[in-house]
C-alpha positions as a Markdown table, in Angstrom:
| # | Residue | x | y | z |
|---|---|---|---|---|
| 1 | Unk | 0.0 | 0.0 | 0.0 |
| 2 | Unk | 1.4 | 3.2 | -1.1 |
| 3 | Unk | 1.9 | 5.8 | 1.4 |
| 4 | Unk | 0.5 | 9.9 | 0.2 |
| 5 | Unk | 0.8 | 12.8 | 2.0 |
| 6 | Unk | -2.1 | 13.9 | 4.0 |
| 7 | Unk | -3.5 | 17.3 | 2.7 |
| 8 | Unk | -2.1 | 18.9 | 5.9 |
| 9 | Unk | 1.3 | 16.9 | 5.1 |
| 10 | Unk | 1.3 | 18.1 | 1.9 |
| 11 | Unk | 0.6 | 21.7 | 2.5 |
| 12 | Unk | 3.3 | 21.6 | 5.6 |
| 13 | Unk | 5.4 | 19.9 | 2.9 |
| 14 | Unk | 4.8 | 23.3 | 0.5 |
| 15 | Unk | 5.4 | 25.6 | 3.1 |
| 16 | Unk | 8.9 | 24.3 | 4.5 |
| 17 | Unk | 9.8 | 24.1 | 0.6 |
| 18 | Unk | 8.9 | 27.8 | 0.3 |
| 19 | Unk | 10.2 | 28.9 | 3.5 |
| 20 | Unk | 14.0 | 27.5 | 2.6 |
| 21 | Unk | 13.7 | 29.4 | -0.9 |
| 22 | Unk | 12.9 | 32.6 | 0.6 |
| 23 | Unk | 15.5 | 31.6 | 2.8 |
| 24 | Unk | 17.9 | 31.1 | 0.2 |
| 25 | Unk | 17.0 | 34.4 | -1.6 |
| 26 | Unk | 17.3 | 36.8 | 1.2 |
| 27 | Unk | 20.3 | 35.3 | 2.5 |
| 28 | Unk | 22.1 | 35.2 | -0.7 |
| 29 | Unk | 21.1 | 39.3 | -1.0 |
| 30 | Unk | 22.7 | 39.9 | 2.4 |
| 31 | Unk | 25.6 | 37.8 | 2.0 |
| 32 | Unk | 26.2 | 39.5 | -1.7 |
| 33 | Unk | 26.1 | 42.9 | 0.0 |
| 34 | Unk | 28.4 | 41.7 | 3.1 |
| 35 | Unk | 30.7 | 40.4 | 1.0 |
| 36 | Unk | 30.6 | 42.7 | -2.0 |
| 37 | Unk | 34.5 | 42.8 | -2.0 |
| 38 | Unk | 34.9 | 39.3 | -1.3 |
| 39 | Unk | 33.9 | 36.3 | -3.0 |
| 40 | Unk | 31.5 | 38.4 | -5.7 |
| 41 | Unk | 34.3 | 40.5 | -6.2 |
| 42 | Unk | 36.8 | 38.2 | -7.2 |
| 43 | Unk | 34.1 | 36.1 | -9.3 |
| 44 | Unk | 33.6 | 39.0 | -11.4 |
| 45 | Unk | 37.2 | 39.7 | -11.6 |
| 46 | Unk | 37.7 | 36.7 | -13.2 |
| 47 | Unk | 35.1 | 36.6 | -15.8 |
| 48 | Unk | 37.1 | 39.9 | -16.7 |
| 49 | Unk | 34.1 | 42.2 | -15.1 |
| 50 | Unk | 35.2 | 46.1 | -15.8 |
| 51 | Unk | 36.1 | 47.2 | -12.4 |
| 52 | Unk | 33.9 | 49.8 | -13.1 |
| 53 | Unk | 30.9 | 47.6 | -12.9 |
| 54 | Unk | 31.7 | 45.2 | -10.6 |
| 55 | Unk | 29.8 | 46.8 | -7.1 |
| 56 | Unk | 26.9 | 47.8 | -9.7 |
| 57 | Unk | 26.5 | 44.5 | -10.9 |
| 58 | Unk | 27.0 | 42.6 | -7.2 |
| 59 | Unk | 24.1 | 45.2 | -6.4 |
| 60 | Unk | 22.3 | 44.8 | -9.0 |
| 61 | Unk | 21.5 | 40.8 | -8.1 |
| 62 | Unk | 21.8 | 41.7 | -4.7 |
| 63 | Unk | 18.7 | 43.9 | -5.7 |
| 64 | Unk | 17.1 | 41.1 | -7.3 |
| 65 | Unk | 17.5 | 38.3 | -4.8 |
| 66 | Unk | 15.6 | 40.6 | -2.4 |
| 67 | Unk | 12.8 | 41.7 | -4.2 |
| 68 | Unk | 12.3 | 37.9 | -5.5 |
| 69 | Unk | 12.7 | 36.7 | -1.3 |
| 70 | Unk | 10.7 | 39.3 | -0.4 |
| 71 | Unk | 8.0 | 38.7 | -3.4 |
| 72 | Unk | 8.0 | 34.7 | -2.6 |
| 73 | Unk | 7.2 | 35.4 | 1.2 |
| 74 | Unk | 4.6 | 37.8 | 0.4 |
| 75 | Unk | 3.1 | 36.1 | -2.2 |
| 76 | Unk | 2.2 | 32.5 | -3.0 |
| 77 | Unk | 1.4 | 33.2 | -6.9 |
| 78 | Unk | 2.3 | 31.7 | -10.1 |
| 79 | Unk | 3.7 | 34.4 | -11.1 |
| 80 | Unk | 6.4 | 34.8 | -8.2 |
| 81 | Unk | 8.1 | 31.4 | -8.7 |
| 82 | Unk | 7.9 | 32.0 | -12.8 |
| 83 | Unk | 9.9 | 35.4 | -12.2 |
| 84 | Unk | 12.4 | 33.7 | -9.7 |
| 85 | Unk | 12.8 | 30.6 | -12.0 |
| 86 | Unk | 13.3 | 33.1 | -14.9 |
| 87 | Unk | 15.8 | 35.4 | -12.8 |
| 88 | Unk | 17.9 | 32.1 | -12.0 |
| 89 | Unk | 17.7 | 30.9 | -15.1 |
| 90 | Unk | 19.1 | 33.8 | -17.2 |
| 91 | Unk | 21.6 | 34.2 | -13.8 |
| 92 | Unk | 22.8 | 30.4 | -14.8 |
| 93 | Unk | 23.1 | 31.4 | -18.6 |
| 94 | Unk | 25.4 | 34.1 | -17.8 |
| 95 | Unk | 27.4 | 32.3 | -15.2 |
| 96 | Unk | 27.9 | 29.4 | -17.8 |
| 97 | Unk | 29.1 | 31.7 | -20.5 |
| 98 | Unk | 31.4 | 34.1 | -18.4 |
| 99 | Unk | 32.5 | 31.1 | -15.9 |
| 100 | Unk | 31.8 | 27.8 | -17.3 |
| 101 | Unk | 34.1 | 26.2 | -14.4 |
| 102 | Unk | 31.7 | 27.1 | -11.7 |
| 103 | Unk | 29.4 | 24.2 | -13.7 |
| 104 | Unk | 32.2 | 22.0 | -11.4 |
| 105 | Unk | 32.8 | 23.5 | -8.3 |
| 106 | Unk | 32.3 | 21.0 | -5.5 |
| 107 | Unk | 30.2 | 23.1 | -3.3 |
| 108 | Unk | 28.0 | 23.3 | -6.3 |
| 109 | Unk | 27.6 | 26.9 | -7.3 |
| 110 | Unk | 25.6 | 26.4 | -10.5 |
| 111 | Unk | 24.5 | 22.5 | -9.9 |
| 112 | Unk | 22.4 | 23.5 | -7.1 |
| 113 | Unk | 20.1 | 25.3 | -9.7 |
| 114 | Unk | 18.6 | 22.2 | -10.8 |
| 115 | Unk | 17.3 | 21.7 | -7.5 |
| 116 | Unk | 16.1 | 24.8 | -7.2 |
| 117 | Unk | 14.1 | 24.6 | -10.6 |
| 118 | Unk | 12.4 | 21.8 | -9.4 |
| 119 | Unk | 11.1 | 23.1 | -6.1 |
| 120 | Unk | 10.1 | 26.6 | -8.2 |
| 121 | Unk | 8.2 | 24.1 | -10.7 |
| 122 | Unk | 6.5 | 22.6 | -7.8 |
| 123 | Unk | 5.7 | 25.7 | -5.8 |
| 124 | Unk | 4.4 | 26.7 | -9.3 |
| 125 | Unk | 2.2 | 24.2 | -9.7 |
| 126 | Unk | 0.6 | 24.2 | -6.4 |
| 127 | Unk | 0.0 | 27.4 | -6.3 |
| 128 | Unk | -3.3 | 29.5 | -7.2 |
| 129 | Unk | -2.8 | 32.0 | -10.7 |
């Protein structure tokens, strides 16, 4: 006999999964800020980022992780974990082009994307348009 999730499983199930992405999102906005001439810095640096840009650009997705945290805790709408998926998404495309090695960094900097997508596809899914 197959075990389901009870309707208040499944719902407690949906909410932890939303809760650790708007986690995730805030955290990586305050941790991009904090450590705007750290690790972000350097990244940038080596995908040969104009100095120039390189704090505009950190708080620029910075800027972007917030809104999307902030939008996802807010709001439990299609259209919030289509706009994060597509924000990550186009994030990944970048990073692949400019940094293709981060594809293999152990601590999975772009891998853990895939994950990601699938928890934004079913947060999509479940919730109302």
């Amino acid at each position: 006999m197959a075990i389901g999730l009870t309707p208040f499983r499944h719902r407690r199930t949906r909410r932890l999964a939303r809760a650790s992405l708007v986690f995730l999102w805030l955290f990586t906005a305050l941790v991009s800020v904090l450590e705007m001439h750290g690790e972000g810095q350097h990244l940038l640096e080596a995908a040969q980022v104009s100095a120039t840009w390189i704090v505009p650009v950190i708080l620029a997705g910075a800027g972007l992780d917030l809104l999307l945290g902030l939008a996802m805790w807010r709001w439990h709408r299609r259209w919030v974990y289509l706009a994060a998926a597509l924000a990550m998404l186009g994030m990944t495309v970048v990073a692949t082009l400019i940094l293709p090695g981060l594809w293999l960094d152990p601590l999975g900097r772009l891998s853990k994307n895939v994950p990601i997508a699938a928890l934004l596809l079913i947060l999509h899914e479940d919730a109302p348009a």
